[in-house]
N, CA and C of each residue as an Amber inpcrd file, in Angstrom:
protein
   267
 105.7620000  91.4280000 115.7980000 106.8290000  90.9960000 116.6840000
 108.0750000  91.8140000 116.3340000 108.7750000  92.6370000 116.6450000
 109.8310000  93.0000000 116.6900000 111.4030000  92.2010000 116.4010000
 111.7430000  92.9310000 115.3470000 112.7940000  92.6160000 115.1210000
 113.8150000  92.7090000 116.3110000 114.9920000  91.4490000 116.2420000
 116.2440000  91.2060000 117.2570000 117.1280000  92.2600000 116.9300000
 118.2120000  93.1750000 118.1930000 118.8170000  93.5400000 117.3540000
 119.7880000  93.3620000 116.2370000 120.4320000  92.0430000 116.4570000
 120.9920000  91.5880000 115.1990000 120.6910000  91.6530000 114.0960000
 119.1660000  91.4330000 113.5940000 118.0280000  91.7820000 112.2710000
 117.7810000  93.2260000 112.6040000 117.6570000  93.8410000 112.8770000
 117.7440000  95.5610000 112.9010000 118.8690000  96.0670000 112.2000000
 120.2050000  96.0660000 112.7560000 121.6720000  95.6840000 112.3490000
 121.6180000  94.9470000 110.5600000 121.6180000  94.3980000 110.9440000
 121.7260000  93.7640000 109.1880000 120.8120000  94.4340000 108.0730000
 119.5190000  94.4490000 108.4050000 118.6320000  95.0390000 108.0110000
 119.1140000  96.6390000 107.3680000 119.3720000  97.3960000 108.5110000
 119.6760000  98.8100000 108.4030000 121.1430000  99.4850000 107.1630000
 121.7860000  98.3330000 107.5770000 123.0310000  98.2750000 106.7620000
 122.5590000  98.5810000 105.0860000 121.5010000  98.0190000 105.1500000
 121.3400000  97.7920000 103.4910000 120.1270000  98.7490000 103.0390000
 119.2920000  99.4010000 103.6880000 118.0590000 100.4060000 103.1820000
 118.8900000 101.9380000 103.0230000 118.3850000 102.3940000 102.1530000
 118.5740000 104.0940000 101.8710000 117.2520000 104.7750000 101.8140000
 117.6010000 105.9100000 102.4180000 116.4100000 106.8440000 103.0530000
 115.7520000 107.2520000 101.1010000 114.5060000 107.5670000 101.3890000
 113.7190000 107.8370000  99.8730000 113.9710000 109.0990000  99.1380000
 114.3560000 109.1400000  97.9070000 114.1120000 110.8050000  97.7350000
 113.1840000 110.9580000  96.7160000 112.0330000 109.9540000  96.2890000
 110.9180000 110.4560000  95.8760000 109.9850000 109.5650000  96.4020000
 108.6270000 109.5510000  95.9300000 107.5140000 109.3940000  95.9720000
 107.5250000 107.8560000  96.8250000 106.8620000 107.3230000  97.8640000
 107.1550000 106.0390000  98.7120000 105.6400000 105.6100000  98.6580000
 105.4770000 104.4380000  98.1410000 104.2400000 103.6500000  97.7920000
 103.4040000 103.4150000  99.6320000 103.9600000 103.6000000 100.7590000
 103.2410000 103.6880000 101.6330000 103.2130000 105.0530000 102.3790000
 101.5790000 105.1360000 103.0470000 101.8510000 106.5960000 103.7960000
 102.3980000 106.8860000 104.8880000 102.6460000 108.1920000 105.2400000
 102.9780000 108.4430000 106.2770000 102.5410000 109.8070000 106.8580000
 102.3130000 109.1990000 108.0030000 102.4130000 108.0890000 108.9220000
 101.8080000 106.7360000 108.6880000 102.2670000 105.7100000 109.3440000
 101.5420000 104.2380000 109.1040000 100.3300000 104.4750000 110.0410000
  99.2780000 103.9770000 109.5560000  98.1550000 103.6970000 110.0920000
  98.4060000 102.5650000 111.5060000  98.2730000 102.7630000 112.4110000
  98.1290000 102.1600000 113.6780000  98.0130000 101.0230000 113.5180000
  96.8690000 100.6740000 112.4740000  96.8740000  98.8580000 112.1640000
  97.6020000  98.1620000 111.5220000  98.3190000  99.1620000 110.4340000
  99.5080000  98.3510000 109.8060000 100.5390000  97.7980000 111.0470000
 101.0330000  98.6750000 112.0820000 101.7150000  97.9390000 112.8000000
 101.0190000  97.4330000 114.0400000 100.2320000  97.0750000 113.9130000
  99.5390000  95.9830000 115.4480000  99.5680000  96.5380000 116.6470000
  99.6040000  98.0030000 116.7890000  99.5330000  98.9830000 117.6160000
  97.8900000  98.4500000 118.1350000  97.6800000  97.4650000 119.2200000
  96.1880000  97.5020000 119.8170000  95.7440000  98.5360000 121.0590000
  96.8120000  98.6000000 121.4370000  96.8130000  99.4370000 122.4800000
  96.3490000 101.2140000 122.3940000  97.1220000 101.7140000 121.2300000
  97.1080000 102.5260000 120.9360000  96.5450000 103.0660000 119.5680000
  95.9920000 103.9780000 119.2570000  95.2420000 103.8860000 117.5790000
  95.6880000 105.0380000 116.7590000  97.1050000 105.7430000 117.3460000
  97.6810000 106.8450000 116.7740000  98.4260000 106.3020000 115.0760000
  98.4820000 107.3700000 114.5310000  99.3190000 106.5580000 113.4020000
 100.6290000 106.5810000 113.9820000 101.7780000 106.0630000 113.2600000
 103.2150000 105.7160000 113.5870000 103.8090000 106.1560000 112.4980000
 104.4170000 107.4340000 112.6390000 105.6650000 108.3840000 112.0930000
 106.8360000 107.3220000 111.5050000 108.0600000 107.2630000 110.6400000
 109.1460000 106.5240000 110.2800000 110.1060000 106.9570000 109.4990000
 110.6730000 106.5680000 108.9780000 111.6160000 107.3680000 107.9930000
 111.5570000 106.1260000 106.7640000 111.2060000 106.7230000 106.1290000
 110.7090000 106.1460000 104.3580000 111.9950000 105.7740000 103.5240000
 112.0030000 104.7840000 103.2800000 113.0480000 104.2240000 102.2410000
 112.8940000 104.2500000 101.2260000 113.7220000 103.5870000  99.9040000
 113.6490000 103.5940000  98.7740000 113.2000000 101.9070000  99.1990000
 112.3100000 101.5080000  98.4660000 111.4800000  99.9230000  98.3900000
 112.1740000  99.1470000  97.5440000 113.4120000  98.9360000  97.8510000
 113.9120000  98.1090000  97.0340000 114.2980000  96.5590000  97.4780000
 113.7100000  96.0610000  98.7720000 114.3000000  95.1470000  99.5360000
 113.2510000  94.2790000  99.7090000 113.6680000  93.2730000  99.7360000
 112.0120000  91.6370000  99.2090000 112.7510000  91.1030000 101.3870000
 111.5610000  90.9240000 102.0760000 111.9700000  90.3200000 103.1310000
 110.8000000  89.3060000 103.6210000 111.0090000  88.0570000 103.2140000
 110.3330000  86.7500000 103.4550000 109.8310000  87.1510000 104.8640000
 108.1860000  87.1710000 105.4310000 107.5730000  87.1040000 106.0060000
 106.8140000  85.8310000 106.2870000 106.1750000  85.7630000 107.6900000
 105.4240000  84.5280000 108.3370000 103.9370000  85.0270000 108.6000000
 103.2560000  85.0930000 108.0460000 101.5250000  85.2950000 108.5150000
 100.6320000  84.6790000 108.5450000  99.9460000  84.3750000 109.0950000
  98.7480000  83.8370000 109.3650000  97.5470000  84.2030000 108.5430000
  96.4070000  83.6640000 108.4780000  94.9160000  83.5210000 107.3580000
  94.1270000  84.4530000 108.4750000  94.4390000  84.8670000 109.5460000
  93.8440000  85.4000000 110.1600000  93.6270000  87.2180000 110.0860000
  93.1610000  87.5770000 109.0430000  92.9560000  89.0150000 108.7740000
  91.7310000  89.6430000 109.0290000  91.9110000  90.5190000 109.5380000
  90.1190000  91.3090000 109.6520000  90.8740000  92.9870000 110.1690000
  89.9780000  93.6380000 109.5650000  89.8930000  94.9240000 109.9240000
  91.3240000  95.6350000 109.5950000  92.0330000  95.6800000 108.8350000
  93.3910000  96.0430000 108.3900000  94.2260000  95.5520000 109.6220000
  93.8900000  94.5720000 109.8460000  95.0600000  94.0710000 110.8080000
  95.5370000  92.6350000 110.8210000  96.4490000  91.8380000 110.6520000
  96.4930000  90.3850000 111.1210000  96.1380000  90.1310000 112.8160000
  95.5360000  89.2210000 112.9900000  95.1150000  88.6820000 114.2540000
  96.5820000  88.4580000 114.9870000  97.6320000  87.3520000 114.3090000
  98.5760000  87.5800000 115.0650000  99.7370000  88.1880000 114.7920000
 100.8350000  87.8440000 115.3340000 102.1880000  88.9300000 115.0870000
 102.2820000  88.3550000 114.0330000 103.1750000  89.3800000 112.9610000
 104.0240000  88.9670000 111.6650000 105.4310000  88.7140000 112.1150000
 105.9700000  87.9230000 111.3060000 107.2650000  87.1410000 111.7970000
 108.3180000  87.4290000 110.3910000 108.8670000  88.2100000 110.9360000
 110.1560000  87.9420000 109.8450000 111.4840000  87.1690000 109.7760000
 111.7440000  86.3610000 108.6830000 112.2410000  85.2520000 108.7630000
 114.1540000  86.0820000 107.7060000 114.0320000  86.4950000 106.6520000
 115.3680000  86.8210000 106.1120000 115.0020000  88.0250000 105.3060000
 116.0860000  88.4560000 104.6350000 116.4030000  89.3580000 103.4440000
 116.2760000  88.3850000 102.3800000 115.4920000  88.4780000 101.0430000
 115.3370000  88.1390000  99.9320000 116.6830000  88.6080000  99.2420000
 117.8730000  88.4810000  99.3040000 118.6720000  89.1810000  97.9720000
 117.9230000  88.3620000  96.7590000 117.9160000  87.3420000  96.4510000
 117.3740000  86.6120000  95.4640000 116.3660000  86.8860000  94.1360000
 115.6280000  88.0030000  95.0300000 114.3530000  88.4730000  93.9770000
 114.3350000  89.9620000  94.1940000 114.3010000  90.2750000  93.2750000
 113.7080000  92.1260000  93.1420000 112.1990000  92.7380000  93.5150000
 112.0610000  93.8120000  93.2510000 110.7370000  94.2000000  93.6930000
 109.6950000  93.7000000  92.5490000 110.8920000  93.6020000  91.5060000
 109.4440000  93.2950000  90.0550000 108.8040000  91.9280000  90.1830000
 109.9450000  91.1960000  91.0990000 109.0460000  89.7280000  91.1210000
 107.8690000  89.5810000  92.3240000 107.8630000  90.7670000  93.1190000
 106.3800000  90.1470000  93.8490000 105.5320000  91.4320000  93.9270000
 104.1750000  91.2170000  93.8660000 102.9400000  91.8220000  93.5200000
 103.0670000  93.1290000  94.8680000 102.6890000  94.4550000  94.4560000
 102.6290000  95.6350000  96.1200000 101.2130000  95.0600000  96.7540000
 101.4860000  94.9070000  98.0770000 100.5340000  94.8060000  98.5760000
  99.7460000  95.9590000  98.7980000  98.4870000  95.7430000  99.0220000
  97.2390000  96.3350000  98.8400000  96.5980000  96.2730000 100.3830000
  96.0690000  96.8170000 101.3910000  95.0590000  96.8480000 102.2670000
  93.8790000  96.7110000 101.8310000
């Protein structure tokens, strides 16, 4: 589901572009972003991973994809990257 622009805006304010090595690839694989339509990967501009952002998902996973949209709910200032595990595909 796409971020509002207000959460784009807030969001953007606070990421810096990467200047080394970025724990995801690029391009994103088509299924990371719920691209059904289309099965190209998706190009981006890579940050430094320093930002925790409370997500909404569902048990519904198969095939590197969630069944439904992911929902983002806030910015974590609260916790760092050391407190939650990198996700894995």
């Amino acid at each position: 589901m796409p971020l509002a622009l207000s959460q784009r805006q807030e969001i953007a304010q606070l990421l810096t572009t990467t200047t080394g090595a970025h724990p995801w690839p690029q391009p994103l694989p088509a299924a990371w972003i719920g691209q059904l339509d289309r099965r190209e990967p998706q190009p981006y501009v890579q940050v430094e991973p320093l930002l925790i952002a409370e997500i909404v998902v569902d048990q519904a996973y198969d095939q590197g994809r969630y069944r439904h949209p992911v929902r983002y709910l806030r910015i974590r200032a609260d916790l760092n990257t050391a407190d939650v595990e990198l996700w894995q595909p």
